[in-house]
C-alpha positions as CSV (number, residue, x, y, z in Angstrom):
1,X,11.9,-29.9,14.7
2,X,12.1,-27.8,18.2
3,X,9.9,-31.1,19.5
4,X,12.2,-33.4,17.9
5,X,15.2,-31.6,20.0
6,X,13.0,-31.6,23.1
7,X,12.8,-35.0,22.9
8,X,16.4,-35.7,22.1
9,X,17.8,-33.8,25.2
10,X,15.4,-35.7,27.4
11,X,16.6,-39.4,26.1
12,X,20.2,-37.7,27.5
13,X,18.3,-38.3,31.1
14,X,17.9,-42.1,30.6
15,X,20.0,-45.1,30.7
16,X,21.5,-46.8,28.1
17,X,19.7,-50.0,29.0
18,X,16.3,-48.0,28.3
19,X,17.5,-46.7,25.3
20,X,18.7,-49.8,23.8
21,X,15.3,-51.7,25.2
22,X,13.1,-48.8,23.6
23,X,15.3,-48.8,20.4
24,X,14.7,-52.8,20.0
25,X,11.0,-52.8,20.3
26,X,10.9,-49.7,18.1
27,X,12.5,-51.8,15.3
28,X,10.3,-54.9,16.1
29,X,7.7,-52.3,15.2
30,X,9.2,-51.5,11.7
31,X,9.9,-55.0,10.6
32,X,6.0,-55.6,11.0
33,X,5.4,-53.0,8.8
34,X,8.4,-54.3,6.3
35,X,6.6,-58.1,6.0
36,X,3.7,-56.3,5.1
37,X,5.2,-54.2,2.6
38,X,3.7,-50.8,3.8
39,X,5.1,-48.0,1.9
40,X,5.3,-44.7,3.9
41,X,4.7,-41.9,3.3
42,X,6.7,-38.8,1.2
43,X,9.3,-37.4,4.0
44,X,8.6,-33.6,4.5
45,X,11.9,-30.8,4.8
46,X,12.2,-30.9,8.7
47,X,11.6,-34.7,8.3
48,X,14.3,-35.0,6.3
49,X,16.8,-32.3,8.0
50,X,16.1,-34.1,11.6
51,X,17.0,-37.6,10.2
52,X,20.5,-36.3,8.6
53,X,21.5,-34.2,11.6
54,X,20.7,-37.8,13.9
55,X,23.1,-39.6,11.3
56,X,26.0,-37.7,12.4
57,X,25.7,-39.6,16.3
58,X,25.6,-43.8,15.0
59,X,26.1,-45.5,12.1
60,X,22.7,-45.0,10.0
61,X,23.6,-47.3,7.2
62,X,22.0,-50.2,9.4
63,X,18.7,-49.0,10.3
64,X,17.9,-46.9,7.4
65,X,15.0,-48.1,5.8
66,X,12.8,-46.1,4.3
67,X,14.9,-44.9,1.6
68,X,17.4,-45.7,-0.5
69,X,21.6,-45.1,0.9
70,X,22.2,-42.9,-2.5
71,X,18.9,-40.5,-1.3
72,X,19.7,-39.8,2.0
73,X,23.3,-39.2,0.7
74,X,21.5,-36.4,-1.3
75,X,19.7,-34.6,1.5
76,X,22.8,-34.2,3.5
77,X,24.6,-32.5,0.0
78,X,21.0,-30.6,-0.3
79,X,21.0,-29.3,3.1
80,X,25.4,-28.6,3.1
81,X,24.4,-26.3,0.5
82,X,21.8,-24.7,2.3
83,X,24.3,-24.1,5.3
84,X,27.1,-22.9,2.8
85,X,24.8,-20.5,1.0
86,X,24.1,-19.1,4.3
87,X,27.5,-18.6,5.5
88,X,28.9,-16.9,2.7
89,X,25.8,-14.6,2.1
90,X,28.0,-13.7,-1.1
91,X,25.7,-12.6,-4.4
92,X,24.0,-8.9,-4.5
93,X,21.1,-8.4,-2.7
94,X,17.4,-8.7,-4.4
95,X,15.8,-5.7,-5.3
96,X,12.4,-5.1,-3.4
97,X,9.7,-6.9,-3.4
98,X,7.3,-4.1,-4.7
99,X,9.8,-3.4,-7.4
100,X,10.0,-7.4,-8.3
101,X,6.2,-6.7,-8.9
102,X,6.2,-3.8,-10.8
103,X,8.8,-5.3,-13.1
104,X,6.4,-8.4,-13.9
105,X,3.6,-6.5,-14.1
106,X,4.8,-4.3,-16.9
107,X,6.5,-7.2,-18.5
108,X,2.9,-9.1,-19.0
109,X,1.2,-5.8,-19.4
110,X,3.1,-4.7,-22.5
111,X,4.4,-7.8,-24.3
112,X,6.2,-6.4,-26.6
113,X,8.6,-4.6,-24.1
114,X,12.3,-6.1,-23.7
115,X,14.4,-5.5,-20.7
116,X,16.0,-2.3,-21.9
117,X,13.1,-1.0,-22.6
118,X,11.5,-1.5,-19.1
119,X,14.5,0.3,-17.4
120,X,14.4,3.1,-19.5
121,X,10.9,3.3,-18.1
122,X,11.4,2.9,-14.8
123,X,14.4,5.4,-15.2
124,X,13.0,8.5,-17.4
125,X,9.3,8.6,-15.7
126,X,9.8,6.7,-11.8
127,X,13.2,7.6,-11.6
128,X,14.0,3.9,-10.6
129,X,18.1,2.8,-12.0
130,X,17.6,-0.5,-12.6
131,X,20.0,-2.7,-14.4
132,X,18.5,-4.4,-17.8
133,X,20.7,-7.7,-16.8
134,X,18.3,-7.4,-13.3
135,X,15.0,-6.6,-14.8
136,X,15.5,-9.7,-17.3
137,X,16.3,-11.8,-14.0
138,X,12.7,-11.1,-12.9
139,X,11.1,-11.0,-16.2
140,X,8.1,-13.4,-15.8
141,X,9.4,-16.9,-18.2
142,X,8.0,-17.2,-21.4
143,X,5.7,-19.8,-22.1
144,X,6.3,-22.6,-23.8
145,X,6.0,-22.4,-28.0
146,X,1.9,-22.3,-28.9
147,X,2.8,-21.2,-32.9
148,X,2.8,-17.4,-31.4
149,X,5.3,-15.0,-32.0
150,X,7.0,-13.5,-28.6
151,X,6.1,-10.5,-27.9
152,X,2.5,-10.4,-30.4
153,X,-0.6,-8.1,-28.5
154,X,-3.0,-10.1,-26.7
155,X,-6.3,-10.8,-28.5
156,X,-8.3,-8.5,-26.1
157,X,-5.9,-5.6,-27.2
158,X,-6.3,-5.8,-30.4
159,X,-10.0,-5.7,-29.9
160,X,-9.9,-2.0,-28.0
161,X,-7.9,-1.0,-30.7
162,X,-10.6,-1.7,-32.8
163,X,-13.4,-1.5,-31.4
164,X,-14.2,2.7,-31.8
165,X,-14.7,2.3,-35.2
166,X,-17.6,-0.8,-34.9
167,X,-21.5,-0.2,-34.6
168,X,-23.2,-3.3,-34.1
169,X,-27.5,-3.7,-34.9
170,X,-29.8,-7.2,-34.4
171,X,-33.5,-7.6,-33.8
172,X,-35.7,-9.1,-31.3
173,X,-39.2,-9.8,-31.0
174,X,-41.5,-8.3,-28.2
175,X,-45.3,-10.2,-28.1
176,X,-47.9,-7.3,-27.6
177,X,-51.3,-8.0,-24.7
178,X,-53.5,-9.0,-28.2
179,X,-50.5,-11.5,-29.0
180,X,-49.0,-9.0,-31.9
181,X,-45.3,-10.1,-32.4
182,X,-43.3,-6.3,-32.8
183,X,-39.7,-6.2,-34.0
184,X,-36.9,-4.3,-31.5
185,X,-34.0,-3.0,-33.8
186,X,-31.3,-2.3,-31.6
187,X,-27.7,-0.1,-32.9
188,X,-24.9,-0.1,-30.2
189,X,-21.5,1.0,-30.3
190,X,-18.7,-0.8,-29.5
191,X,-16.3,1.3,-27.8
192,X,-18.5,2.7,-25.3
193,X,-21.4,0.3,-25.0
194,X,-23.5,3.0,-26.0
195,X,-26.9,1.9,-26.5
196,X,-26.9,4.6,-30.5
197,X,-30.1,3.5,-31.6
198,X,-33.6,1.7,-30.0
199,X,-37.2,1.2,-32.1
200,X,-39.9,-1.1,-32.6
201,X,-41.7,-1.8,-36.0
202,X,-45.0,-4.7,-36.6
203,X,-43.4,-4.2,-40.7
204,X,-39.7,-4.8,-40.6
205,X,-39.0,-4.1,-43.8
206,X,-35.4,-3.3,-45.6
207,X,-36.5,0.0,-46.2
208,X,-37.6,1.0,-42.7
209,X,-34.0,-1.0,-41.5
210,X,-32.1,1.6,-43.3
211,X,-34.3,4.5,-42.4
212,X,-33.4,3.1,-38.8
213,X,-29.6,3.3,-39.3
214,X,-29.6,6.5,-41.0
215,X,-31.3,8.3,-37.9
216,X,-28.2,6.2,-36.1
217,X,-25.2,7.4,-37.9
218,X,-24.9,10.8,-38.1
219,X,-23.1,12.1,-41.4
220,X,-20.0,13.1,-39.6
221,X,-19.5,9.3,-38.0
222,X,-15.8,8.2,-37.5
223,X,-16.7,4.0,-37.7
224,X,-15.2,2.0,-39.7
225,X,-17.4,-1.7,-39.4
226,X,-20.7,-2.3,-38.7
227,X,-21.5,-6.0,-38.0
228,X,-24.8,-7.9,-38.3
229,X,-26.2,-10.9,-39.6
230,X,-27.7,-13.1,-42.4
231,X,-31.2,-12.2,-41.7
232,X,-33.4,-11.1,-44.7
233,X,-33.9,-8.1,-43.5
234,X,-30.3,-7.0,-44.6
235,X,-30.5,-7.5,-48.4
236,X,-27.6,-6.9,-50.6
237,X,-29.1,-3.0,-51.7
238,X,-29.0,-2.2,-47.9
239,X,-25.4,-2.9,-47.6
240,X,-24.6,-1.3,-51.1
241,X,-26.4,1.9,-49.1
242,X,-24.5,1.3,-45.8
243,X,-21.1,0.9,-48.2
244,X,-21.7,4.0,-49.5
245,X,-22.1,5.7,-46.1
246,X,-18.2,4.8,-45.4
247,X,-19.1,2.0,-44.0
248,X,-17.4,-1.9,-44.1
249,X,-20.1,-4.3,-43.5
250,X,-19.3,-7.7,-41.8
251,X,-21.9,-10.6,-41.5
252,X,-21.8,-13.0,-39.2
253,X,-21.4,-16.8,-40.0
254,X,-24.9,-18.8,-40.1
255,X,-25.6,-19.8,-36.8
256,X,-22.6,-17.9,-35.0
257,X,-24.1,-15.5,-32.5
258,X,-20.9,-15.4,-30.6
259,X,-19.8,-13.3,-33.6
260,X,-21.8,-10.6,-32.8
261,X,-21.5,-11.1,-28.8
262,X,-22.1,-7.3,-27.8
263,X,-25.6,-6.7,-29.5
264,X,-26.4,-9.9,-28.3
265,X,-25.6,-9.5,-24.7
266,X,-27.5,-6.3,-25.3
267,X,-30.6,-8.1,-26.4
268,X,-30.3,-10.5,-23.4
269,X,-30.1,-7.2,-20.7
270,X,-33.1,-5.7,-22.9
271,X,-35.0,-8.8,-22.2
272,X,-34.2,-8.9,-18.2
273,X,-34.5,-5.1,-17.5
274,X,-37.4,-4.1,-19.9
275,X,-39.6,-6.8,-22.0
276,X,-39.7,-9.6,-19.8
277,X,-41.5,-7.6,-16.8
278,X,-43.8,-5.8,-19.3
279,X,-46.4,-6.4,-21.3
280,X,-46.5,-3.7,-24.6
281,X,-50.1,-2.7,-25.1
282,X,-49.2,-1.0,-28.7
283,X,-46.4,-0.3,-30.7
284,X,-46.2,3.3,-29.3
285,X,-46.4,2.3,-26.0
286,X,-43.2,-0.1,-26.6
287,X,-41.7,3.1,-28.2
288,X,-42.2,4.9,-25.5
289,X,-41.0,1.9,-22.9
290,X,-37.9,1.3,-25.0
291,X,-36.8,5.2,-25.2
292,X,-37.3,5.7,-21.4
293,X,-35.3,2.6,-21.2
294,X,-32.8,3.0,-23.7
295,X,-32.0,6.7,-21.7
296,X,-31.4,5.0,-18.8
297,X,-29.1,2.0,-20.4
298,X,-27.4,4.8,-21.6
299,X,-26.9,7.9,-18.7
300,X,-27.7,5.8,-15.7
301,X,-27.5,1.7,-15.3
302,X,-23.2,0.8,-14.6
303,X,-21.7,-1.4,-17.4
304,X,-19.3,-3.8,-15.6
305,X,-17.3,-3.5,-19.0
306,X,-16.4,-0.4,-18.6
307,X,-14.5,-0.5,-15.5
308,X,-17.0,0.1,-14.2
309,X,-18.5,3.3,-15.5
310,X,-21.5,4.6,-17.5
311,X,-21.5,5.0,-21.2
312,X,-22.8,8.1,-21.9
313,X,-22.5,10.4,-19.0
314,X,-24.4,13.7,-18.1
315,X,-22.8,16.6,-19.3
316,X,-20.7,18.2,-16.4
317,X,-21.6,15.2,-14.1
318,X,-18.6,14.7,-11.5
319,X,-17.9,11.2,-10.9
320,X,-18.3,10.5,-6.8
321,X,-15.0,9.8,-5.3
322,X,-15.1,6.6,-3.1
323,X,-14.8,7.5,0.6
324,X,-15.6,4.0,2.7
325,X,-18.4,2.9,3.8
326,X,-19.8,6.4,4.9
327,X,-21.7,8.9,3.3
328,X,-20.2,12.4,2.6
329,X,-21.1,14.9,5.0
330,X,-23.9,16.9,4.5
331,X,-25.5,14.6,1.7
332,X,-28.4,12.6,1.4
333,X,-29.3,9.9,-1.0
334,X,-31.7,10.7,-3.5
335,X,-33.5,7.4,-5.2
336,X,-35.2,8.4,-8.9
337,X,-38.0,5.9,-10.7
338,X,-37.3,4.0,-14.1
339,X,-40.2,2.4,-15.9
340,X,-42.1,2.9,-13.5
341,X,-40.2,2.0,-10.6
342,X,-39.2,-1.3,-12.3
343,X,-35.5,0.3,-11.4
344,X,-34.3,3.2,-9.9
345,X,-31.1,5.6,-9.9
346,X,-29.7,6.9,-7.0
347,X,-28.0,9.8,-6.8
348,X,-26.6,12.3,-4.4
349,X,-28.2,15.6,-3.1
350,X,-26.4,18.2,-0.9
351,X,-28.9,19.5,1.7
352,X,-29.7,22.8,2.1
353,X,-27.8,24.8,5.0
């Protein structure tokens, strides 16, 4: 637009006589363009703003062209509004932007929350007055009907809810140096990824399953589920056994191992940290390889899942605040072998004065 009004003060230096020749072989131009039925392009805002304010100087309804009398009519009622709105300035002004946010962010966070309910929020614990009638004005639209109820808890809510009480087990195989196939039973716990339970057996029998869970629930256990599949190894006596414990059991559907996506995620980081970079000599060694493992699974490798965080922390272990991309002062990094030095925690260590 400013180069459009550049140019339009410097045609004010030339004669009429070069205006009216440059105007006639400017629409020799667009009649070319007209027998060969060329559409042009979409008109953009400033586009659109410079052609209505160059109506106002000669009758357009001649050389307009590229659109239709009753549209152009409508840009110059779109852009009289425009101009009004801005010399009234009448209406209250918008709340903050930051606030704007906050409102839409607690309105998808908690789906269940109405407008009165938000302000009462924002007034008893922020000590932000904000009117309902303005917090429903910013309230993010609801979507359109999908056989949901408005204001029902997202899917991944309901599964936090949940999850504290659910212990999850599988197996896996693991092929020894003299070609021995050895069975992994793996526990974990839902909640906190906790890695509860880790052996290997040549003889995976029902018998030595359940011995297995009982060393992995303790008799004091608050869960509620514990999921696992249609394997053999899980006849109906083991879950009469695991029922009796206080325990719901849930099988997977044949063929489903997306029901029981945790464990096997599990087995899958199992297989890239651990077995697929060793080669198990005996059952006791994999024993051994699996518990030094499973400790560091469990007190030292991050879980992305968890924010992220580590599932089963040392005790009195002080989580390192983030300060940049320097290291505290007076600190040094300390790196400590896993497996061998197949991975490696890092910690820090204050040095000596």
């Amino acid at each position: 637009m400013v180069a459009d009004l550049v140019h339009f003060l410097s045609l004010g230096l030339r004669s009429r006589t070069s205006l009216a020749a440059e105007n006639l072989f400017l629409r020799k131009q667009l009649a070319f363009y007209q027998e060969r039925k060329v559409k042009p392009r979409r008109a953009d805002n400033p586009t659109r703003l410079t052609l209505v304010l160059l109506s106002r100087w000669f009758n357009w309804q001649d050389a307009l062209t590229i659109v239709r009398p009753r549209t152009f009519v409508t840009w110059h009622r779109k852009g009289f509004r425009l101009f009004w709105r801005w010399k009234s300035g009448a209406g209250r002004r918008p709340i903050p932007a930051e606030l704007r946010q906050l409102i839409r962010s607690m309105a998808r966070d908690n789906p269940s929350w109405g407008e009165e309910r938000i302000a009462n929020e924002l007034l008893l614990k922020l000590g932000l007055r904000v009117s309902p009638r303005t917090i429903r004005k910013y309230m993010p639209k609801s979507p359109p009907a999908t056989g949901i109820p408005r204001g029902d808890q997202r899917w991944a809510t309901f599964l936090k809810n949940h999850a504290r009480g659910i212990i999850a087990c599988d197996f896996c195989v693991a092929v020894t140096t003299t070609f021995r196939i050895l069975y992994v039973s793996v526990v974990i716990e839902h909640a906190s990824r906790r890695l509860i339970h880790l052996n290997a057996t040549a003889h995976p029998t029902a018998a030595w399953t359940l011995q297995q869970l009982r060393d992995a629930i303790p008799f004091d256990h608050e869960y509620r589920f514990i999921i696992h599949d249609h394997d053999a190894i899980f006849p109906a006596e083991l879950d009469a056994t695991l029922t009796r414990f206080g325990l719901k059991v849930i099988t997977t559907p044949v063929r489903s191992p997306q029901a029981n996506s945790l464990c096997e995620r599990l087995i899958g980081t199992l297989r890239r940290e651990c077995l697929d970079w060793i080669i198990p000599l005996s059952e006791g060694h994999l024993s051994k390889v699996l518990a030094s493992w499973m400790a560091h699974y469990n007190r030292g490798r991050p879980h992305s899942s968890l924010g992220p965080g580590i599932p089963d922390p040392k005790l009195g272990e002080v989580r390192v605040k983030p300060c940049g991309h320097r290291l505290p002062v007076g600190h040094l990094v300390v790196a400590t072998p896993i497996l061998g030095g197949l991975h490696h925690e890092y910690s820090l260590q204050r040095l000596a004065a």
